[in-house]
Structures are given as C-alpha cells and as structure tokens.
KOLKEVO-155799 format. One record per residue (C-alpha): x, y, z; chain; residue in one letter. Coordinates in pm, 1 decimal, decimal comma. Layout:
# KOLKEVO-155799
+----------+----------+----------+----+----+
|       c1 |       c2 |       c3 | ch | aa |
+----------+----------+----------+----+----+
|        X |        Y |        Z |  A |  A |
...
+----------+----------+----------+----+----+
END
This chain:
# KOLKEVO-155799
+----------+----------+----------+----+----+
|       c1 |       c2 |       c3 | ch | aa |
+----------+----------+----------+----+----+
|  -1096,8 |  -1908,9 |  -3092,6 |  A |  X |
|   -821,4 |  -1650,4 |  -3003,9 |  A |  X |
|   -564,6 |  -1574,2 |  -2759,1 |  A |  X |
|   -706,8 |  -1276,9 |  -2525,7 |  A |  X |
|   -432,7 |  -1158,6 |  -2333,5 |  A |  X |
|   -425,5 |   -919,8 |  -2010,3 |  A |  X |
|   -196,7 |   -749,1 |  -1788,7 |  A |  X |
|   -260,5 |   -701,6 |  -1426,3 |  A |  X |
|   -131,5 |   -504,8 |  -1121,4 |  A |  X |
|   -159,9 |   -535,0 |   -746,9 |  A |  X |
|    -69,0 |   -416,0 |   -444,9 |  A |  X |
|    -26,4 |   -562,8 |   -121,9 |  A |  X |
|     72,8 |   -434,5 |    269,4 |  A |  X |
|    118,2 |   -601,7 |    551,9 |  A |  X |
|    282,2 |   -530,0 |    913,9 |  A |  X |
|    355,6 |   -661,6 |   1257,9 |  A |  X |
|    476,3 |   -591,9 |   1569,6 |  A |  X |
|    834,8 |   -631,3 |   1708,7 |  A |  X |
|    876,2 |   -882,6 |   1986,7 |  A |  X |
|   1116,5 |  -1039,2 |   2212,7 |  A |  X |
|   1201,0 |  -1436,9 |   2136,5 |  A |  X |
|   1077,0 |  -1426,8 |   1821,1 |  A |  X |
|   1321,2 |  -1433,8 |   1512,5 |  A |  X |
|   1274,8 |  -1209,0 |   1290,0 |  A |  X |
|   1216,0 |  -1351,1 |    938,8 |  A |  X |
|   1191,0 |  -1064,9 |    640,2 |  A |  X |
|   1191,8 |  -1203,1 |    275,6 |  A |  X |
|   1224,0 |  -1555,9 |    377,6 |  A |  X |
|   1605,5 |  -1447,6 |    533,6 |  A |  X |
|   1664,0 |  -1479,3 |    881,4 |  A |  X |
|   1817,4 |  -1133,7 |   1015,8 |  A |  X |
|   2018,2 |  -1133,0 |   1338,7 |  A |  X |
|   1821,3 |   -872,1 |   1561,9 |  A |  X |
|   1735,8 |   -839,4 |   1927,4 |  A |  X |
|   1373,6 |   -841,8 |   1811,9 |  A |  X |
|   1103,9 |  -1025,9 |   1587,3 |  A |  X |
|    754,3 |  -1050,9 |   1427,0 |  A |  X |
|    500,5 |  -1110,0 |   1598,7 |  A |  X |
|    217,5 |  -1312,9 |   1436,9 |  A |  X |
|     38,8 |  -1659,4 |   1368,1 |  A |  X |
|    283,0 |  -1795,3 |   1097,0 |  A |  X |
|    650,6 |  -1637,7 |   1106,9 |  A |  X |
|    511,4 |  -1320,6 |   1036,3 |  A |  X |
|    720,6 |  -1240,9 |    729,1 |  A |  X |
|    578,0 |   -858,0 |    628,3 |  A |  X |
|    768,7 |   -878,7 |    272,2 |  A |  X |
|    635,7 |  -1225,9 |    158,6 |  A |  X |
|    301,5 |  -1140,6 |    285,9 |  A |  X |
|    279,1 |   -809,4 |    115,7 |  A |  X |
|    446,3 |   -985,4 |   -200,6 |  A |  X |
|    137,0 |  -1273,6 |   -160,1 |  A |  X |
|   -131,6 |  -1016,5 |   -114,5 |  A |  X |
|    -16,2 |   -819,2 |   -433,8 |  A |  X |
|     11,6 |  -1158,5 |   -649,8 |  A |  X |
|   -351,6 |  -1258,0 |   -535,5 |  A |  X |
|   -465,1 |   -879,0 |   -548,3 |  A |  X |
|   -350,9 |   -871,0 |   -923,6 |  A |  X |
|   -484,9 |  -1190,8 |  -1022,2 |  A |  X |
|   -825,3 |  -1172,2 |   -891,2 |  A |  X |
|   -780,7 |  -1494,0 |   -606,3 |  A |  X |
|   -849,0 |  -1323,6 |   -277,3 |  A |  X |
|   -605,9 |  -1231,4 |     -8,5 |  A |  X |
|   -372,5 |  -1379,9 |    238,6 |  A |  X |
|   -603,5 |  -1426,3 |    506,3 |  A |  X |
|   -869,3 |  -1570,8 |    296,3 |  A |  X |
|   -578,1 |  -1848,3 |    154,5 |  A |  X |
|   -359,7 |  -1854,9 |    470,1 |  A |  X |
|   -631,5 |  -1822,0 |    795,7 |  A |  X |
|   -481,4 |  -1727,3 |   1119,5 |  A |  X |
|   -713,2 |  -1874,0 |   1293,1 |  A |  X |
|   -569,6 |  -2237,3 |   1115,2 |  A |  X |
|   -348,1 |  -2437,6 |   1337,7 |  A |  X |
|   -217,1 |  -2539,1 |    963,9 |  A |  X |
|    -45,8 |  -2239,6 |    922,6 |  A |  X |
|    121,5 |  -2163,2 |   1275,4 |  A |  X |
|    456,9 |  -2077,4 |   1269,1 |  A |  X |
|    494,8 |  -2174,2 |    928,5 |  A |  X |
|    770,1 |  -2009,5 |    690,6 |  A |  X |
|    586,6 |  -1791,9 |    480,6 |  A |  X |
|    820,2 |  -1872,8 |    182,2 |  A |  X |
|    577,6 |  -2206,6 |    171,4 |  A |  X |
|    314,7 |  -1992,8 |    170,2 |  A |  X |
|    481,8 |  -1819,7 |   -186,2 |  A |  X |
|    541,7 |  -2083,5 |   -302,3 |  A |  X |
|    209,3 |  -2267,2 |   -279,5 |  A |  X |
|     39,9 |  -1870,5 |   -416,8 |  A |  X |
|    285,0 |  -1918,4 |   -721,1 |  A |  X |
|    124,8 |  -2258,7 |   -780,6 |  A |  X |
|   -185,5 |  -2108,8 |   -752,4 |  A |  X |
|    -96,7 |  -1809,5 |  -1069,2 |  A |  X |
|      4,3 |  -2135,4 |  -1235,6 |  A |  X |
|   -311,1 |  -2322,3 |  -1208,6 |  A |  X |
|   -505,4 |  -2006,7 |  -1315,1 |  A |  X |
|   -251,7 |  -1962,7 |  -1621,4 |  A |  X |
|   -129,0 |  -1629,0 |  -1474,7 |  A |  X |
|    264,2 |  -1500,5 |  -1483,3 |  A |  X |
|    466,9 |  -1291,5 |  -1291,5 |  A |  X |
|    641,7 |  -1042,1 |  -1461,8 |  A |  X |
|    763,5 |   -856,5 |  -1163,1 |  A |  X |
|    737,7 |   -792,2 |   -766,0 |  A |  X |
|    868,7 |   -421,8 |   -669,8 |  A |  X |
|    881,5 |   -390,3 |   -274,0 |  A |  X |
|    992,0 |   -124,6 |      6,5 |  A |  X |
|   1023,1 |   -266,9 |    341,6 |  A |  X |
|    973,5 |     27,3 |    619,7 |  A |  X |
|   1169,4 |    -23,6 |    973,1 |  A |  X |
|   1408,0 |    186,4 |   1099,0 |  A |  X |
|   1605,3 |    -79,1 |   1189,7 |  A |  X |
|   1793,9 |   -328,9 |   1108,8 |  A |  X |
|   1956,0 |   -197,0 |    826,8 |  A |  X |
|   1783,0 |   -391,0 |    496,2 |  A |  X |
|   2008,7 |   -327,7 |    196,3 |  A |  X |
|   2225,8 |   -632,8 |    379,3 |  A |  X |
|   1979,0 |   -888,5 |    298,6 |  A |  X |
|   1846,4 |   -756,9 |      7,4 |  A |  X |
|   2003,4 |  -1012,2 |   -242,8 |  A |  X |
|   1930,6 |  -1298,5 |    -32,7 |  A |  X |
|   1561,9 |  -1171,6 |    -34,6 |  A |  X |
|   1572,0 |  -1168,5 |   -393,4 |  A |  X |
|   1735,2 |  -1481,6 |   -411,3 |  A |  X |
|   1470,1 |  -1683,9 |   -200,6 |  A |  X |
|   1167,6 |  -1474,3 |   -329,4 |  A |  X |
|   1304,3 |  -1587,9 |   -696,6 |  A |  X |
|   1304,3 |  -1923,0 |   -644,5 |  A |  X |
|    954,7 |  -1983,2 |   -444,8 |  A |  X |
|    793,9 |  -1777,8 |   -756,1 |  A |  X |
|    924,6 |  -2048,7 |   -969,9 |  A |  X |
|   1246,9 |  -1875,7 |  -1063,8 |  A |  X |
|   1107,9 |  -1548,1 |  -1168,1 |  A |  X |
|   1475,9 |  -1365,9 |  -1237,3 |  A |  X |
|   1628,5 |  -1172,1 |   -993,3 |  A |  X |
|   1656,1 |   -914,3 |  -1149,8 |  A |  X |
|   1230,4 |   -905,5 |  -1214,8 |  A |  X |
|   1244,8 |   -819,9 |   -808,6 |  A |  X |
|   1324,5 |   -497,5 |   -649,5 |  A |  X |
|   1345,4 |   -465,2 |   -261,9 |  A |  X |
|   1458,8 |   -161,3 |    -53,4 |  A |  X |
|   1460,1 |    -78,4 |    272,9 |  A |  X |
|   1325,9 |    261,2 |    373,3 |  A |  X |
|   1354,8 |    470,8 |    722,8 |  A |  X |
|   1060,9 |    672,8 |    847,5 |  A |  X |
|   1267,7 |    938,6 |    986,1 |  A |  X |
|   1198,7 |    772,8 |   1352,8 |  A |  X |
|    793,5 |    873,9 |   1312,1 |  A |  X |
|    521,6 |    658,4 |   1344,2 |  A |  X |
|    535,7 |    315,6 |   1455,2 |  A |  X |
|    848,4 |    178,0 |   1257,0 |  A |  X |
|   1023,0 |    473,2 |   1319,2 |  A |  X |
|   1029,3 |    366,7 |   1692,8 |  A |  X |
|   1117,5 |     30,9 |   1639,6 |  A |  X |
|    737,3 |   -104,2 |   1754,9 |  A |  X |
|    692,2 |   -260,3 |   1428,7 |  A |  X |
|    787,8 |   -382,4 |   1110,9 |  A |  X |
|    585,3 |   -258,5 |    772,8 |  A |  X |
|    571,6 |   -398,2 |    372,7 |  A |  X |
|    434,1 |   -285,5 |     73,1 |  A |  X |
|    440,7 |   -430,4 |   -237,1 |  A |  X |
|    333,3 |   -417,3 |   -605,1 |  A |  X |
|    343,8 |   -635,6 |   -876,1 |  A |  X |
|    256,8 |   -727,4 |  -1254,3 |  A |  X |
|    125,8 |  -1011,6 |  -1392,8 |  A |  X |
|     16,5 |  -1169,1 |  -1713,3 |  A |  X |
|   -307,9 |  -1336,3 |  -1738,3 |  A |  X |
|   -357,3 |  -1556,1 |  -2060,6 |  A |  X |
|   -684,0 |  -1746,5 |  -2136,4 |  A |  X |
|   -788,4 |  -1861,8 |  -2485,0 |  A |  X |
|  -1110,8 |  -1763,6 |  -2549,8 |  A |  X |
+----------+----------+----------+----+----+
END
C-alpha cells in the first residue's frame, strides 16, 4: 500500500443581475449599494464561482447539481453556508485547498474596499485556509458589456487542491 498523491485545478464563473431591494452580498460581505443580486439564494457571484471551482477541481459536480434552485432549501440562503458545507464535502473526500485566486468584474462598487473582509469570511468557511492562500480583485470592464453598464455582477475563480488517497 502507498500514498498516491494528486494535485488538482478548477475553475468556476458565475453571474447575476443587478436589482432593486435586494442587498447585494459579494464574498459573504454585505456592500452598501443602491443595487443587488438577483437570484434564488443571495446570489453571491464570488462564493459561487469559488464553490464551482472547489467542486470543478475535485471531481464532485457543480453548484447547481449540490445547491438546486429549484429547492425551497436553498432560498435566500447565505451562500457562505453553502462554502462551508462544499468545504465539508473536500473533507469527506480527503481533498485540501491549497488556494482560491478570484477577479470579481463590476464596474461598480468599487471592490478593493471589501477585499479583506472577503478574504476574511471566505478563510474561515474553508476551514481556515490562510488568508493569505486567497487572492480577490476587483476588475472594471471599461463600461462594455453587461457589467460595464451596471446590469450585472460577474465572478471567476480558480483554485488548487490536493487530493490524497492511499492506495
């Protein structure tokens, strides 16, 4: 029997549309804006790209395979929870983070702000994966396209893990 060891990477993207009386909920931080996202849980576009990427790298499907929209479990919920319950998930499967790198694309508001709260929350519902294993920046689109006039809210993300099985 031996250790068999393997490194993994994913990606992940996600976006939503900008709404009146929603609030608008970006790396599990709430941002003051005149706008939010508009979906089924609170339409976080960081933590879901961050989610799809962790489940893209480690082989265990994809957000809306885990987290339905169509499940009255998951309205409105903060999708921190859903993180968290994804990290618990690597966990179970013996798989570690070893880092999340993220951009999130609006043209506003202004990300860099928030971005250490982001990495703050994010580090804690992946089981304290250190800060500094997280990178998050905000990126313009020069006003083109559809977050460059302020219809929506996009997020990419990739990520690395470790899978380790004996065999």
């Amino acid at each position: 029997m031996h250790n068999l060891t393997a490194y993994r990477t994913g990606i992940g993207f996600d976006a939503h549309r900008l709404v009146q009386g929603r609030k608008l909920i970006i790396g599990g931080v709430h941002i003051p804006y005149e706008y939010g996202l508009l979906g089924h849980s609170d339409a976080d576009v960081l933590t879901h790209a961050i989610i799809d990427a962790l489940l893209g790298a480690s082989n265990l499907g994809d957000i809306g395979t885990l987290y339905p929209d169509t499940s009255s479990q998951f309205k409105d919920k903060y999708s921190i929870d859903m993180l968290k319950d994804t990290y618990q998930l690597l966990t179970k499967h013996n798989i570690e983070i070893i880092n999340i790198d993220a951009v999130i694309l609006c043209q506003k508001p202004r990300i860099a702000p928030y971005s250490e709260q982001m990495k703050e929350i994010l580090s804690a519902a992946c089981g304290n994966l250190p800060v500094s294993s997280i990178s998050i920046k905000g990126k313009t689109t020069e006003g083109m396209g559809f977050t460059g006039t302020g219809e929506g809210i996009a997020a990419m993300a990739t990520c690395l893990v470790v899978v380790k099985n004996n065999v």
